[in-house]
C-alpha positions as CSV (number, residue, x, y, z in Angstrom):
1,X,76.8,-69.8,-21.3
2,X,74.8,-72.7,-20.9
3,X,75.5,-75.0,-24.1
4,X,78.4,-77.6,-24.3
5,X,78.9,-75.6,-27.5
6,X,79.2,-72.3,-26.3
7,X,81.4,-73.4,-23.5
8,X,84.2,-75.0,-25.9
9,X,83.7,-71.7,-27.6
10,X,84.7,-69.8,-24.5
11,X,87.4,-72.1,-24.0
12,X,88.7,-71.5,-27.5
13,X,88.4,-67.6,-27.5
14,X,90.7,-67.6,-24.2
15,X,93.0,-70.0,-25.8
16,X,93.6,-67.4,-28.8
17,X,93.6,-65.1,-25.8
18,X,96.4,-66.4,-24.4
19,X,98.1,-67.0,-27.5
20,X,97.9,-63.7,-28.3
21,X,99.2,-62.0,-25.3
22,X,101.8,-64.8,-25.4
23,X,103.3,-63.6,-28.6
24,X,103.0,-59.9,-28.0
25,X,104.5,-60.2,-24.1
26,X,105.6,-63.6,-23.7
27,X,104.5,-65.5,-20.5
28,X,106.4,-65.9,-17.2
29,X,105.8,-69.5,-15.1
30,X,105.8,-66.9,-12.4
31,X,102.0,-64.6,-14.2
32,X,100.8,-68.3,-15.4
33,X,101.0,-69.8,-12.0
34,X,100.9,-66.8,-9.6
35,X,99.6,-63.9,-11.3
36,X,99.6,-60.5,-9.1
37,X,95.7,-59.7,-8.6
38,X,94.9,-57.3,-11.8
39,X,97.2,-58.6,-14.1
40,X,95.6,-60.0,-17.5
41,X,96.2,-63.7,-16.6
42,X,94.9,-63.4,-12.9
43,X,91.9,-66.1,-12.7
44,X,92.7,-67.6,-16.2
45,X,94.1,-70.7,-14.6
46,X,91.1,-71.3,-12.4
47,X,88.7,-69.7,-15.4
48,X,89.4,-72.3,-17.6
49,X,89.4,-75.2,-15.1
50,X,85.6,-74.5,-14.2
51,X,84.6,-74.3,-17.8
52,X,86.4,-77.4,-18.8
53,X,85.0,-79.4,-16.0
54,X,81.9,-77.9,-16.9
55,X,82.1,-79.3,-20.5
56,X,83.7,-82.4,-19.2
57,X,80.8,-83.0,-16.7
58,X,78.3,-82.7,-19.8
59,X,80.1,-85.1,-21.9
60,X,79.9,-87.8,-19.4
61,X,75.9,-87.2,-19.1
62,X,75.4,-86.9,-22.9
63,X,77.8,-90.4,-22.9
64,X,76.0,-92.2,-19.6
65,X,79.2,-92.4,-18.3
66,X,80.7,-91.8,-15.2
67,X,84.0,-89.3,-14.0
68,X,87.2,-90.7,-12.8
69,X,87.9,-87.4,-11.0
């Protein structure tokens, strides 16, 4: 995954993901925040940080501007 592209892409497949497992399971704060190692939302959280600061990072280069975080 190298593209800006491809990485919202990644971001949207988990989104539907999510969505997804939402619907059929529902979400406890408790799995979303806190997930038990193994269970299906374990390292979303930190997953979709790193790709979105990823994208965000590129944005600012393509825009010559610079991050407030």
């Amino acid at each position: 995954m190298s593209s800006k592209a491809d990485k919202i892409a990644e971001m949207i497949k988990m989104q539907k993901e999510f969505i997804a497992y939402e619907h059929e399971n529902g979400v406890d704060p408790k799995d979303y925040f806190t997930p038990e190692a193994g269970h299906k939302l374990d390292g979303y959280r930190d997953k979709y940080q790193e790709i979105s600061a990823s994208v965000a990072e590129i944005a600012h280069g393509e825009a010559g501007s610079k991050e407030f975080f």
